[in-house]
ROVO-334544 format. One record per residue: x, y, z of N, C-alpha, C, O in turn. Coordinates in steps of 0.2 Angstrom, whole numbers, plus 5000, padded with zeros to 4 digits. Atoms other than C-alpha are relative to their C-alpha. Layout:
<pts>
XYZXYZXYZXYZ/...
</pts>
This chain:
<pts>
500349984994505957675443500450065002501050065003/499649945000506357855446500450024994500449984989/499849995006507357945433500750085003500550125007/499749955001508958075433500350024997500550004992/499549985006509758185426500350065002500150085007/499349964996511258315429500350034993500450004988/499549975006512158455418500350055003500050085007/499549964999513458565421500550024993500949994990/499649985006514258665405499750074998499450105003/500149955003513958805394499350035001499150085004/501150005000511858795390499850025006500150035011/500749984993510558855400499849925002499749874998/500150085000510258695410499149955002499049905004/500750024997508358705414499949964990499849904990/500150045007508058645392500349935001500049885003/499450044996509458515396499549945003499249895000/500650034994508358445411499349984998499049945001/500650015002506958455404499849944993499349904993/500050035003507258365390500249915002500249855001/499750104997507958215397499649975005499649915006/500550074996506758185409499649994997499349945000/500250035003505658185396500249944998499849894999/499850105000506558005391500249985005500749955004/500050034996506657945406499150015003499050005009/500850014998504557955407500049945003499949935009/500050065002504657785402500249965007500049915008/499950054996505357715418499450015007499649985012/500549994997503657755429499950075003500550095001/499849944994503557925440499450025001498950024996/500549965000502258025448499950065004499550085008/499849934997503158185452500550024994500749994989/499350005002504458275444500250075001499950115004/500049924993505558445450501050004995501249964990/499549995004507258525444500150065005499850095008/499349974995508758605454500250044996500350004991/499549975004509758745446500150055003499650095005/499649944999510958875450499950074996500150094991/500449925003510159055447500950045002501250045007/499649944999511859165443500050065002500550095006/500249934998511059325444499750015007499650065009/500549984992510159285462500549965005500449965011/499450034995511759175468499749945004500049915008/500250064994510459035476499749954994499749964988/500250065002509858865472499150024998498850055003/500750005004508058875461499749945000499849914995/500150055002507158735465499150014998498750055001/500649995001505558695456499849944998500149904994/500250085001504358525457499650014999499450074998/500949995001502558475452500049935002500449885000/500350065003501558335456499849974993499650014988/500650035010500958225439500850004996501449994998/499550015003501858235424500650044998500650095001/499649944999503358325418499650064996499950114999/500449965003502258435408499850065004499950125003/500349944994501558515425500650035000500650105000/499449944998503358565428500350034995500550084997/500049975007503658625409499450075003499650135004/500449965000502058725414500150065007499850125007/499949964994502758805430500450024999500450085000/499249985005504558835422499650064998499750105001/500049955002503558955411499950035002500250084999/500349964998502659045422500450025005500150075009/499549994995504059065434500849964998501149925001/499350015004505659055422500650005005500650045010/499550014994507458985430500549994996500549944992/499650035005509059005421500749995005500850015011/499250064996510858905425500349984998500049954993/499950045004512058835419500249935004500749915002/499950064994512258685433499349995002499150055004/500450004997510658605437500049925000500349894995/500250065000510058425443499249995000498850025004/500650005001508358355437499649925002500049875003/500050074996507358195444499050004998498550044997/501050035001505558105442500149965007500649945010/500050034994505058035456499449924999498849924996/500550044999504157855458500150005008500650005011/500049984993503457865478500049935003499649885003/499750054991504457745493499750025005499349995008/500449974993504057865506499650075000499950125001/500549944996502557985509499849994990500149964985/500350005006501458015494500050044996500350104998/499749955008501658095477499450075003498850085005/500249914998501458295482500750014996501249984995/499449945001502358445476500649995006501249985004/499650004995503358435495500449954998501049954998/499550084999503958245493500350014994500950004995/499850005007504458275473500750025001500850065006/499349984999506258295470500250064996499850074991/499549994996507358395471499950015008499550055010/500149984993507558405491500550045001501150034999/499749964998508258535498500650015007500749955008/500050024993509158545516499850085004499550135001/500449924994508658695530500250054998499850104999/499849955003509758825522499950014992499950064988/500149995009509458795504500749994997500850014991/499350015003511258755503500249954997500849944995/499950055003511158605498499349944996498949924999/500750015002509958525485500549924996501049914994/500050065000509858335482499649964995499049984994/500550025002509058215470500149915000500749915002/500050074997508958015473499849934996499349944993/500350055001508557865468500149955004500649945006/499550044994508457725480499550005004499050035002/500249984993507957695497500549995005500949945006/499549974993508857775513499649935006499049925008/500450064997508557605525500150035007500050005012/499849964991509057715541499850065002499950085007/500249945001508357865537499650045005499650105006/500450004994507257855551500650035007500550075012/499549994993508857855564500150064998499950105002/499649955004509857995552499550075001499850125002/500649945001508058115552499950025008499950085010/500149974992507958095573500650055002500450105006/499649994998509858135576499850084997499450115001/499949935004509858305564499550035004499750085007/500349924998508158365572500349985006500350045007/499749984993508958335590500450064998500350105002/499549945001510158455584499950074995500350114992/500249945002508958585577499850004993499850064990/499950005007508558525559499350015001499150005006/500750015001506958535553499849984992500249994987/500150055006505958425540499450034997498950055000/500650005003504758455528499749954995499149954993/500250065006504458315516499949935005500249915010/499950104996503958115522500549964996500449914994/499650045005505358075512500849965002501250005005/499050024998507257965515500350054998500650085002/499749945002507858105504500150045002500650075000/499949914997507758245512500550005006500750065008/499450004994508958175526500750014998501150055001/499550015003510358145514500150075000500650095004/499749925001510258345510500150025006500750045007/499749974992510258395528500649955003501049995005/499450014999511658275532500650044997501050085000/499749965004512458345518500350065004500850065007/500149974996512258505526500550025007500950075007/499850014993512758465545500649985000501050015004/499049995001514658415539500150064997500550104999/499849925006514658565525500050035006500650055007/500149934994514258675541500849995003501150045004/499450004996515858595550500650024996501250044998/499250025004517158575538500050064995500650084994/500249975006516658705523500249964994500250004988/499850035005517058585512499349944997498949904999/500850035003515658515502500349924996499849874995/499950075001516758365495500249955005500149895006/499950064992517258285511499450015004499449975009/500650004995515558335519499649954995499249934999/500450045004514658215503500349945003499949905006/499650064998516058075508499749965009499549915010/500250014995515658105526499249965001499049905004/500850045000513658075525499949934997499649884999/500150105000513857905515500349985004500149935004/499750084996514757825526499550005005499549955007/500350014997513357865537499249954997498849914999/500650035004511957815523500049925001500549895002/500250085001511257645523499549994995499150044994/500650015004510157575509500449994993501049974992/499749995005510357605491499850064995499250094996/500049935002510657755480500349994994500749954992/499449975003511057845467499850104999499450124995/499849924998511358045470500450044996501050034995/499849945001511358195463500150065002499650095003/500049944993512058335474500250074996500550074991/499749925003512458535470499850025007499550005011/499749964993512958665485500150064995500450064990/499749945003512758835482500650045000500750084997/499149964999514558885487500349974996500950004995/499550025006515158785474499749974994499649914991/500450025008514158815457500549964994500249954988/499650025006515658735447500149925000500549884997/500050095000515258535452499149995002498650025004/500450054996514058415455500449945000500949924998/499750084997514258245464499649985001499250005004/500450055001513658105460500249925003500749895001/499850074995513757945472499449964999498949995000/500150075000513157755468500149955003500649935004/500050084995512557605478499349964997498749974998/500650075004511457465469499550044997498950034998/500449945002510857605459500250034993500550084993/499949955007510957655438500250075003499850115004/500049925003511957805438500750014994501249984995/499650005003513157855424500250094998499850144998/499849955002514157995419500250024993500649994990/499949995005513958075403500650064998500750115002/499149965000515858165394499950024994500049984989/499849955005515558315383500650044998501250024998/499649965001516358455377500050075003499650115000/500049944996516658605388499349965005499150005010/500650024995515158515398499949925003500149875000/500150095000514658345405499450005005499150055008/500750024999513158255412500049965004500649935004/500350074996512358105426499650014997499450064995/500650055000510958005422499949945002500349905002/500250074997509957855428500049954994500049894995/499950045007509957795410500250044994500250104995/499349985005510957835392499550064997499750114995/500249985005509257895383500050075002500050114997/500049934996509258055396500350054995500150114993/499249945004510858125387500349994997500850004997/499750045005511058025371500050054994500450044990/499949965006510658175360500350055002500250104999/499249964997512258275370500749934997501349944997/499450064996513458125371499949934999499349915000/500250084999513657945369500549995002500749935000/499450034996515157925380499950035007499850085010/500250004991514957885397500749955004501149915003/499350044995515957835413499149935002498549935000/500650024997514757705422500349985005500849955006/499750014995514857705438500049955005499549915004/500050084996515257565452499950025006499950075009/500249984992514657535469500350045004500950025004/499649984993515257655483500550074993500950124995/499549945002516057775468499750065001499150075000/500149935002516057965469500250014995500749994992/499649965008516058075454499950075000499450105000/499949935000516558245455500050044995500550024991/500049995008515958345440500050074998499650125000/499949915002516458515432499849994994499549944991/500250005010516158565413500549984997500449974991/499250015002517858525411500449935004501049945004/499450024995518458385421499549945004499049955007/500550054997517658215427500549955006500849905005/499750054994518358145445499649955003499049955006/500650064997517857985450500749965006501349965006/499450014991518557915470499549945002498949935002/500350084996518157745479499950045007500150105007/499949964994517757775498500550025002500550075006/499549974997519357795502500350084997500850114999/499749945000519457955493500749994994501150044992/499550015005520657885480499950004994499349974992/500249995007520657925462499849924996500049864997/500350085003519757795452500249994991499850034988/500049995008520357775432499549964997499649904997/500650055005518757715421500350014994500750064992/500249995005518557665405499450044997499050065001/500549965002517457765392499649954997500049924993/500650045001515957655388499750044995499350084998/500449985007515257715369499449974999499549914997/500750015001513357695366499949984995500050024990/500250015007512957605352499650004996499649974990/500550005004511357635348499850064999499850115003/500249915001510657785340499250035002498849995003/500549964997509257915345499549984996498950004999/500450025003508257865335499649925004499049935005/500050074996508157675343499450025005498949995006/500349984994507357785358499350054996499050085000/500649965004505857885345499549944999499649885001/500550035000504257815342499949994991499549964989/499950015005504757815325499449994995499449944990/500550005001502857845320499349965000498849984997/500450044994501957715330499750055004499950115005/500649954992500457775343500450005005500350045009/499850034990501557695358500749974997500849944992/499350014997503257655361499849924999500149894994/500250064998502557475365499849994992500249984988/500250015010501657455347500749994997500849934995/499549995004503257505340500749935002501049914997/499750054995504257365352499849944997500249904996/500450075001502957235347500250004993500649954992/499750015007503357255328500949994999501249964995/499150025000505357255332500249954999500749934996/499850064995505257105340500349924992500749884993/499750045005505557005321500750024998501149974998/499350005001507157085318500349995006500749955006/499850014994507557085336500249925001500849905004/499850095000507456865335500649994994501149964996/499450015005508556885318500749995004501049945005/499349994997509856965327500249965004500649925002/499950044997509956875340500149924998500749905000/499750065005509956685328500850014996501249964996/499650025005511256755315500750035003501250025000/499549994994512456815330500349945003500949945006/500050044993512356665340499949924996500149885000/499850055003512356505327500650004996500750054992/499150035003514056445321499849994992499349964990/500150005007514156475303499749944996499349934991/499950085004514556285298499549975002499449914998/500650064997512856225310500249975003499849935005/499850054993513756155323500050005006500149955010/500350014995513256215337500050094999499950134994/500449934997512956395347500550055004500850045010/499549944996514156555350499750035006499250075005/500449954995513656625366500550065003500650075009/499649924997514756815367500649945002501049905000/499150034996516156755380499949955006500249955012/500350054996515156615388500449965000500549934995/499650075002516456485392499949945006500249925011/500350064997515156355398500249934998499849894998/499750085004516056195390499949945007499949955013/500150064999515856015394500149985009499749965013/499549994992517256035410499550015003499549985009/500249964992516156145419499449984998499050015003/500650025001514556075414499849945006499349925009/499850085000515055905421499849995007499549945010/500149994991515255985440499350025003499250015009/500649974996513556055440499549955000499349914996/500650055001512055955446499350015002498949975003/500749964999510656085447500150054998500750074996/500249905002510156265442499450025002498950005001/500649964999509156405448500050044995500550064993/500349945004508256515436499850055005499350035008/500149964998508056685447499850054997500250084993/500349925005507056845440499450045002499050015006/500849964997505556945443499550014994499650024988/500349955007504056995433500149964993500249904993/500050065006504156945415500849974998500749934994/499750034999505856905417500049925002500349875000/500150074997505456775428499549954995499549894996/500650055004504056695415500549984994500549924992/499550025005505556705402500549935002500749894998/499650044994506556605416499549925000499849875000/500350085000505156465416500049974994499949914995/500050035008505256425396500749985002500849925003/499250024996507256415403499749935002499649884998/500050064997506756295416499849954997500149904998/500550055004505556185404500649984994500449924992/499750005005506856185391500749965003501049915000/499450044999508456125401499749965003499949915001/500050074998507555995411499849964993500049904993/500250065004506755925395500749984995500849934993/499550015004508355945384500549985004500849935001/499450014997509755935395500049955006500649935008/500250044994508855825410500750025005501149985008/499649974995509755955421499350025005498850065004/500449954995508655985437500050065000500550095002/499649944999508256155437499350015003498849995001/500449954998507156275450500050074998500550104996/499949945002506556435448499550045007499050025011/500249964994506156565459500150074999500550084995/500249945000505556755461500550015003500849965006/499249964997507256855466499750035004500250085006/500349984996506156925479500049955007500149965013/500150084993505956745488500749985003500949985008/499550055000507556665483500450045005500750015010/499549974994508656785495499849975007500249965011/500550014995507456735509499849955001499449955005/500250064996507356545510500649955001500649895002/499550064998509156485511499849974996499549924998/500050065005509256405495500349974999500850004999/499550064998510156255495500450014991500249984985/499650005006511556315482500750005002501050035007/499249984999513256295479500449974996500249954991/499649985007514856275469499949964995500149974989/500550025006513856145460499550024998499149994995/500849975005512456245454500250064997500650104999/499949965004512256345440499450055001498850035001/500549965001511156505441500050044998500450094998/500049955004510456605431499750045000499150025001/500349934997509856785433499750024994500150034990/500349965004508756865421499850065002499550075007/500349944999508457065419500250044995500750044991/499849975008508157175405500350075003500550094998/499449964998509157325414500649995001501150034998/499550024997510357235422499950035007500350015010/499949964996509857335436499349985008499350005014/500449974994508357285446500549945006500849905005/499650004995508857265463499849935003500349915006/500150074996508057095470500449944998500549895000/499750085002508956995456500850005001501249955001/499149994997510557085460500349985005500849955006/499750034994510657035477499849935000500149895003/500150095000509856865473500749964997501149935001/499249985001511556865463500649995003501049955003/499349994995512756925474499949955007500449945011/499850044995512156805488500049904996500049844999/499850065004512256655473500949994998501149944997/499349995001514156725471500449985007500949955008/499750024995514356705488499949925004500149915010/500350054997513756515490500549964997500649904999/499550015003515156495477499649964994499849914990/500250055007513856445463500250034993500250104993/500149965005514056495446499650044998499050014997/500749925003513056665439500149984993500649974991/499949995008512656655420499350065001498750045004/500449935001511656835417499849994993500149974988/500249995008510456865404499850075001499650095007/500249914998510157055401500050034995500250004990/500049985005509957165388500650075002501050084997/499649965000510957315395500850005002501150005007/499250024999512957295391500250075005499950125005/499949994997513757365404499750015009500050025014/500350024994512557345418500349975005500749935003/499750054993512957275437499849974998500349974995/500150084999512257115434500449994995500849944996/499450035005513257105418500850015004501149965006/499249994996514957165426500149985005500749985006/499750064997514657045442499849924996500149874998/500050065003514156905432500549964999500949994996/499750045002515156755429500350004992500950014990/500250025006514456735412499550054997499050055000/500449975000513456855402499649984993500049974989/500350015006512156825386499850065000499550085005/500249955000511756985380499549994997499649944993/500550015003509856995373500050044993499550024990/500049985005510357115359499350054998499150084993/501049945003508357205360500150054998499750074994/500049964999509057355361499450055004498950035005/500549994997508057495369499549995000499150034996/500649984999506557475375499750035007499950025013/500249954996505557615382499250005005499050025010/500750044996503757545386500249985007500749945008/500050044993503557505404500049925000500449895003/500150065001502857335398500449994996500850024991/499150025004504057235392499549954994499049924994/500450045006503757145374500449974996500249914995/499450035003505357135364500649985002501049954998/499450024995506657095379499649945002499949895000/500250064999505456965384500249964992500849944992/499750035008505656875364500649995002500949945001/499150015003507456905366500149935007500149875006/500050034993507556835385499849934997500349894997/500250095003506556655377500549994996500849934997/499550045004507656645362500750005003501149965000/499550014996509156675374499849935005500349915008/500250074997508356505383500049944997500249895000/500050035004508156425369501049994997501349944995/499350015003510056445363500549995006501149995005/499550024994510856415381499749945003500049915007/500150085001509856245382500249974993500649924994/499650045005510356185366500549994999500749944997/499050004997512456235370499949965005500249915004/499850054994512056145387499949934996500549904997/500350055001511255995378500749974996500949924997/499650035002512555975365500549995004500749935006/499250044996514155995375499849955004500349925006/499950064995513555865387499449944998499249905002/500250065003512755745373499449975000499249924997/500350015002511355755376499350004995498849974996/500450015008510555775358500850014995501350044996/500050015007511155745342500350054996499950104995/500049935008511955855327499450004998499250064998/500450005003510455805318499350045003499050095001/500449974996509255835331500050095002499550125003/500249924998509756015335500050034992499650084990/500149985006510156045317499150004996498950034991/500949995002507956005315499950055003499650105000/500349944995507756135330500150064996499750104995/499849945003508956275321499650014994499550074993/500249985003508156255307499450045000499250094997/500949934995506256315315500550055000500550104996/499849904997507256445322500050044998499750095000/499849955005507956515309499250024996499250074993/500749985003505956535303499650045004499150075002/500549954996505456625319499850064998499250084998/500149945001505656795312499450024995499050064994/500650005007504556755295499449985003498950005001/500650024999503356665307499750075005499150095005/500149934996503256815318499750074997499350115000/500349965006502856935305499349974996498950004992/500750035001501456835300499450005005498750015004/500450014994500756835316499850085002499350115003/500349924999500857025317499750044993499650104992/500449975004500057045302499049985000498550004997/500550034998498556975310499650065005499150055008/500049924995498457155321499450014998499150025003/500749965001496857215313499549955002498949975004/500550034997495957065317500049985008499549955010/499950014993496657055336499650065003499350055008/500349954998496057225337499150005000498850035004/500950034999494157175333500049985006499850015011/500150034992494357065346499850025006499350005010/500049944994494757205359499250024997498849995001/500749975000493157285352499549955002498949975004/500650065002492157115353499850015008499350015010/500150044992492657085374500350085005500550085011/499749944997493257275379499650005008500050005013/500250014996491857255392500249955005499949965010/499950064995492557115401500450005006501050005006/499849984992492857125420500649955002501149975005/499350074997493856945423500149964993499749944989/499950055006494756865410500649955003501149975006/499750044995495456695416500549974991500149954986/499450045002497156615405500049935002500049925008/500050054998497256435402500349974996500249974990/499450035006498656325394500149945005499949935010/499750074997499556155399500650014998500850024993/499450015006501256135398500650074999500850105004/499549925002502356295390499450024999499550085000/500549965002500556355385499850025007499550075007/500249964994500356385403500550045003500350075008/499449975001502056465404499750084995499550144997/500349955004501356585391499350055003499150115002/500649955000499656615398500150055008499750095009/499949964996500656685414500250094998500050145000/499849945001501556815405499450054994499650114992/500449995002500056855394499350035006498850065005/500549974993498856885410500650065002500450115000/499749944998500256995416499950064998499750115001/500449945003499957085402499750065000499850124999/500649974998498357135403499750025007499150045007/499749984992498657175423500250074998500050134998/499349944998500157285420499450074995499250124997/500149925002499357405405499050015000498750075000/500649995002497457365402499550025007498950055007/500349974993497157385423499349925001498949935006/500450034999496157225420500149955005500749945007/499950044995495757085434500249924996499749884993/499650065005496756935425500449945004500749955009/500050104994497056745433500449974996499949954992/499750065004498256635422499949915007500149895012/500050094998497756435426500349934996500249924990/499950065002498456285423499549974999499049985003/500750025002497156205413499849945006499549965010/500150034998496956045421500150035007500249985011/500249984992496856145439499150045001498850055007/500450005000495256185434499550005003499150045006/500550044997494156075439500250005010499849985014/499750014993495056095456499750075005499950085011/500249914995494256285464499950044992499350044990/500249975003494456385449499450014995499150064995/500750035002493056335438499450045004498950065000/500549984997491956415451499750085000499250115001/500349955002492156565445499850024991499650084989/500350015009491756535424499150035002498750005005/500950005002489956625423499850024994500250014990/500249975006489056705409500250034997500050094998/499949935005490056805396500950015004501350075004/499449994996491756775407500649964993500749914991/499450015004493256795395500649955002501049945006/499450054998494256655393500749994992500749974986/499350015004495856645384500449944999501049955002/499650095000496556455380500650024993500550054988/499650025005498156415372500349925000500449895005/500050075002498456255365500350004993499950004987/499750005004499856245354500449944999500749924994/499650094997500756065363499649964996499049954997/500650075003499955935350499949965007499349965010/500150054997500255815364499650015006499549965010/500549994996499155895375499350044999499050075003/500749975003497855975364499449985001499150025005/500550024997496555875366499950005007499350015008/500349994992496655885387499850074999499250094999/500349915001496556085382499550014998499250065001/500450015005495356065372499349995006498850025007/500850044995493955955386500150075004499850115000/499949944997494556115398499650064998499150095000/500549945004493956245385499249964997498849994993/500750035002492356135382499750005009499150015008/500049984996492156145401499750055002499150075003/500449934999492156325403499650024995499350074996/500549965006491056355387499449975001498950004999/500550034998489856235395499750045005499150035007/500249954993489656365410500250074997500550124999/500049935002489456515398500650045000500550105000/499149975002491456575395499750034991499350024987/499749955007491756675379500849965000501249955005/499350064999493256555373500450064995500050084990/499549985007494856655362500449965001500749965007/499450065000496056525358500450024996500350054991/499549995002497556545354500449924999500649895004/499750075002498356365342500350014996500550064993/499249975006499656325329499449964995499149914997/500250015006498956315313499949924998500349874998/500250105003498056135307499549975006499149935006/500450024995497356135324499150024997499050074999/500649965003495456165316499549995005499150045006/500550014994494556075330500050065005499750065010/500049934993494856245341499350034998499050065002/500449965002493556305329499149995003498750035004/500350024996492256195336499650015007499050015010/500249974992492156255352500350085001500350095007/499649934998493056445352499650044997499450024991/500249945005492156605348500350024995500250034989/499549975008493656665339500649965003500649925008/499450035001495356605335500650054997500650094993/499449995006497056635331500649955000500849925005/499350075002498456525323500650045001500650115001/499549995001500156535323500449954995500249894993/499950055006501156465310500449945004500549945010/500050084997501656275313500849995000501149994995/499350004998503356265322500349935005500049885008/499850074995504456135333499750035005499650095006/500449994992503356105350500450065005500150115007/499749984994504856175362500050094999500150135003/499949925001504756365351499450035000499350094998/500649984999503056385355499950055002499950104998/500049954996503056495368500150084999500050125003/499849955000503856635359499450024996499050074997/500649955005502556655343499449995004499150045002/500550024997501156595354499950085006499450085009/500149964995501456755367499750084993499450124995/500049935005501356895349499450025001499350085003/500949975002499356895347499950015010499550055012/500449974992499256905370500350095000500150145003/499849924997500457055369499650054996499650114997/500349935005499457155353499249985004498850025002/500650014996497857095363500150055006499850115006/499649954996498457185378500050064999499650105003/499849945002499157315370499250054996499050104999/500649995004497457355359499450005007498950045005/500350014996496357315375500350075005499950115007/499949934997497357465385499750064996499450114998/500249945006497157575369499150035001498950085000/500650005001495357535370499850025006499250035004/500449964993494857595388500450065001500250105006/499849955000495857725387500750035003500950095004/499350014995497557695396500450034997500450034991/499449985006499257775394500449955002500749945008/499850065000499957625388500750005000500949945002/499050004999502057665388500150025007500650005009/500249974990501657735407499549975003499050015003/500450045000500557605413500250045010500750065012/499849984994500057665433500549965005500849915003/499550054995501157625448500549974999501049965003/499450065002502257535438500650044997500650104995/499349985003504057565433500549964995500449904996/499650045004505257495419500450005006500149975010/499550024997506857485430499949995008500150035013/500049994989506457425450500650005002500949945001/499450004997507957465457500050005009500650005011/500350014992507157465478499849924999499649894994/500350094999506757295485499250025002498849975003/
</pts>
């Protein structure tokens, strides 16, 4: 959600800028704009465009801007609608001070009335623009451009992360952080901000990352980082371990395509990391959830959003059935908001493939404060949620760039999978032998997974078979209906289509009333022990005219029976369903966007990283 980026060194900084917010597309935008320091004319250069960054590439040319300090920014729209005027950079009334954001300013309303009492005037409907006139309105008093930034946050409310430049002082930028990705990249003769690593990964792979409330004061030479009070802050340097490549499309159509093929070695990694050589149980990183601490808890929330949160329900399903640990789960959006009865007995667990978005962070920090235990699942090391966390399981996907998520969800389940069976053993309840049956599947996900994606040319007919299709309704029992939410997501998030996930047996209860002639229905039915109810369900709707695609494990033949088409998955322990059973909804999806014409790694509206509530 939104996207930054910041250089200050040698280079001309509009290529710089340009290039990096090209990798940050990927996180949603529908604006984008770039700030730099003209030498030869002494003022701030800004230039935005509605759309893609491309529009601003193409106004760069025709109105070239060179610099070597500039700040650059995508915008996804909080307040006033995507225009050239709202797009970032903002400027303030004199042009002396230029701003780029991410966030929302929660007061910005009070902060915009005070300024125009006192003569400001506004042009944009954005929180943004106030910050720069703040800015501003101290620089005016004091001449000092680092104590006039300190001064306006303490007035700011909300959440941020900012990038600032003053033309009186072309030799910094400052960069300020509140519940907001921002990190400092540390060159040579030069250095860099970003809202994420890929922006600045082919400069630099060493980074400061910054903590709530810090300032960072940035020359080409020289990176000062200050808590509120103005006091020097000493970081660690934090080195990027994945190469630029990771972040290429590595000649895949889509980022996502590319994601979905990962996703075999991605479960590898994640197995041959995380089982104990001898077979004895399950290494979790620096988890030290043992017996002791298990013993106090007598509940858990699963908290997360989005497909997050669907990875969170295979959790729930998995610790109550194996660990006969009660567990709730809840949207990080709700759970802040009903006073949930937790405390220093409950364990809860956060899932987010940033580390970053914002509803699960404060679901988070108010589970921290109820005194329960946090265990984080996340893919991004370093991250706030990893560094407030108790406990963290890293998902190892590395990056992905796709908006829809594909290979972070896989990781996210087999991370559910391997912190129910650690719960289960330390506290007895299974078996060596029984978990040593379960690892054994496991260790077969990757081979079964690669089977299933060799089935891609006939998923893709399918799309050709049902492209037409206005409503398509999801129906599973069990973990198949776990599966059929984040598989309807799916096809919402990139294909734009109108998608319903049902519990089959709710059916007959209202939904039923909408099955008519030619209406796409999607059944998964992989639970032997509930195949047959799935089954009368999908003969149901096939009686009121449905188009049945089933989705079952291998031997199941009766699907054939009653389904226009099929696909199998190879035949695994009941509890690991979930993960091969989601492969053929996300290349369905994926191939159903392709087919109407969608840009499917920028899916509308939507954002990889929500960092706004």
């Amino acid at each position: 959600m939104c996207g930054i980026v910041g250089y200050i060194g040698n280079r001309n900084a509009v290529p710089v800028l340009l290039q990096g917010l090209e990798k940050l597309e990927y996180r949603g935008y529908d604006s984008a704009g770039v700030a730099v320091f003209d030498e030869r004319e002494k003022k701030i250069c800004v230039c935005k465009k509605k759309g893609r960054v491309e529009n601003l590439e193409s106004a760069l040319y025709d109105n070239p801007v060179k610099g070597r300090l500039g700040i650059g920014h995508t915008r996804w729209a909080t307040h006033g609608v995507p225009s050239d005027i709202n797009a970032h950079p903002h400027f303030s009334g004199s042009e002396n001070v230029a701003v780029v954001h991410n966030g929302i300013i929660e007061n910005y309303m009070e902060i915009k009335e005070i300024l125009q009492s006192k003569g400001f005037e506004f042009i944009s409907d954005t929180d943004t623009e106030c910050v720069a006139q703040l800015v501003e309105y101290y620089y005016d008093q004091s001449g000092d451009f680092n104590d006039a930034v300190f001064k306006a946050l303490e007035k700011v409310d909300g959440s941020y992360a900012l990038g600032i430049i003053c033309k009186d002082f072309p030799d910094r930028i400052i960069a300020a952080k509140k519940n907001g990705p921002l990190i400092v990249g540390l060159g040579q003769g030069e250095n860099f901000i970003a809202s994420d690593m890929p922006a600045i990964l082919k400069y630099t792979r060493n980074t400061y990352i910054l903590e709530d409330n810090e300032v960072a004061v940035i020359t080409k030479d020289d990176v000062k980082i200050y808590n509120p009070d103005k006091e020097e802050v000493k970081k660690n340097v934090y080195v990027v371990d994945w190469s630029i490549e990771a972040a290429e499309k590595s000649g895949y159509d889509h980022f996502m395509l590319k994601e979905i093929f990962e996703q075999p070695k991605v479960v590898s990694d994640n197995l041959n990391r995380r089982f104990k050589p001898d077979g004895s149980g399950i290494q979790l990183d620096d988890i030290k959830l043992f017996r002791e601490d298990l013993e106090k808890i007598n509940k858990a929330y699963i908290v997360a959003c989005g497909t997050a949160y669907y990875a969170g329900l295979v959790g729930k399903f998995l610790i109550e059935k194996l660990c006969r640990i009660p567990v709730n789960s809840d949207v990080a959006s709700e759970f802040r908001y009903k006073d949930p009865l937790i405390d220093e007995n409950t364990l809860v667990i956060v899932i987010s493939q940033s580390g970053e978005t914002a509803d699960t962070l404060e679901a988070m920090r108010l589970a921290k404060r109820r005194g329960s235990r946090v265990l984080a699942v996340v893919n991004v090391v370093g991250s706030t949620i990893a560094r407030e966390a108790d406990d963290v399981i890293y998902t190892l996907a590395g990056p992905e760039i796709a908006v829809a998520s594909t290979k972070a969800f896989s990781a996210q389940v087999v991370a559910m999978f391997l912190l129910s069976l650690h719960i289960a053993l330390e506290t007895d309840k299974m078996s060596l032998e029984e978990f040593d049956e379960i690892r054994r599947e496991m260790l077969k996900l990757p081979s079964h997974i690669n089977k299933i994606l060799t089935q891609a040319p006939n998923i893709k007919r399918f799309m050709e078979k049902y492209i037409d299709s206005k409503n398509v309704f999801y129906i599973g029992r069990g973990l198949d209906y776990v599966v059929c939410r984040e598989g309807s997501l799916k096809l919402k998030e990139i294909a734009y289509l109108h998608s319903e996930p049902y519990a089959a047996g709710e059916l007959k209860h209202g939904p039923i009333a909408l099955i008519e002639e030619s209406t796409l229905v999607i059944g998964v039915a992989t639970q032997q022990e509930l195949f047959a109810k799935t089954m009368s369900n999908i003969k149901e709707v096939k009686a009121r005219g449905a188009k049945v695609l089933m989705i079952a494990m291998q031997g199941n033949t009766e699907t054939e029976k009653y389904a226009d088409d099929y696909i199998y998955i190879p035949k695994t322990h009941p509890i690991l369903t979930p993960l091969l059973a989601n492969i053929p909804q996300q290349l369905f999806a994926y191939y159903m966007a392709v087919g109407l014409g969608n840009d499917v790694d920028k899916p509308r509206n939507l954002a990889k990283s929500v960092t706004v509530e």
